[in-house]
N, C-alpha and C positions, 0 to 999 in steps of 0.2 A: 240242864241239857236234856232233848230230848231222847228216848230210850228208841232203841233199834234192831233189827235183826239184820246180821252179817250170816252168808254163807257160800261154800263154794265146793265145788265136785269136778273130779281132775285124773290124767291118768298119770305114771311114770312110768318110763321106758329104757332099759337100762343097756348098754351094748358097751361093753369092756370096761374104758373109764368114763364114758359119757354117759349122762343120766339127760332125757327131754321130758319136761313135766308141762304138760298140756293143761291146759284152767279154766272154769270157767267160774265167775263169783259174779254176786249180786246182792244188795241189800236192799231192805223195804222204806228207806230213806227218803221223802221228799225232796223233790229240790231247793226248797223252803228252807227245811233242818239241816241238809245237807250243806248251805253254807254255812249258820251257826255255828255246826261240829266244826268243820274245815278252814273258818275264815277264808275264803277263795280272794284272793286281794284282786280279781276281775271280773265279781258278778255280774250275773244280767239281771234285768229287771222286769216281773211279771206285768201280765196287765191290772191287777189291782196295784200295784208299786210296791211290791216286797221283792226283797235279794233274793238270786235263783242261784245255783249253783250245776254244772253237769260233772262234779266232781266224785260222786257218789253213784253212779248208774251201771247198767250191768257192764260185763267186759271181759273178755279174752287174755288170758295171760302163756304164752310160749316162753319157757328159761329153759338155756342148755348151760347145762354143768359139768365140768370134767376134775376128776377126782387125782391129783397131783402129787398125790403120798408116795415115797420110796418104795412103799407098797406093793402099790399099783402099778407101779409104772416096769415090774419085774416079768 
């Protein structure tokens, strides 16, 4: 398998029980190796004829989380 770098830098936001975790990640993955890692069961196909993947490219991540413990909820 080929080797990679993953990474990503993000804020969190915390208001009582809600947590909003803003993301943003990327790796140095080809779209090439990117299918390999991934098996994508719906590549596309470059113009020399190898499997491409857009499984692996940069991206945006928004999660809201609310904290549900007897806890909290006091």
């Amino acid at each position: 398998l080929p080797d990679y770098t993953t990474w990503n830098v993000g804020l969190g936001f915390t208001w009582k029980v809600f947590t909003l975790d803003l993301r943003y990640s990327d790796s140095d993955l080809s779209k090439e190796n990117c299918d390999i890692i991934t098996g994508d069961p719906n590549p596309g196909v470059d113009a020399a004829g190898l499997f491409t993947s857009n499984w692996c490219g940069s991206t945006f991540i928004a999660k809201l989380a609310a904290d549900l413990t007897l806890d909290s909820l006091k």
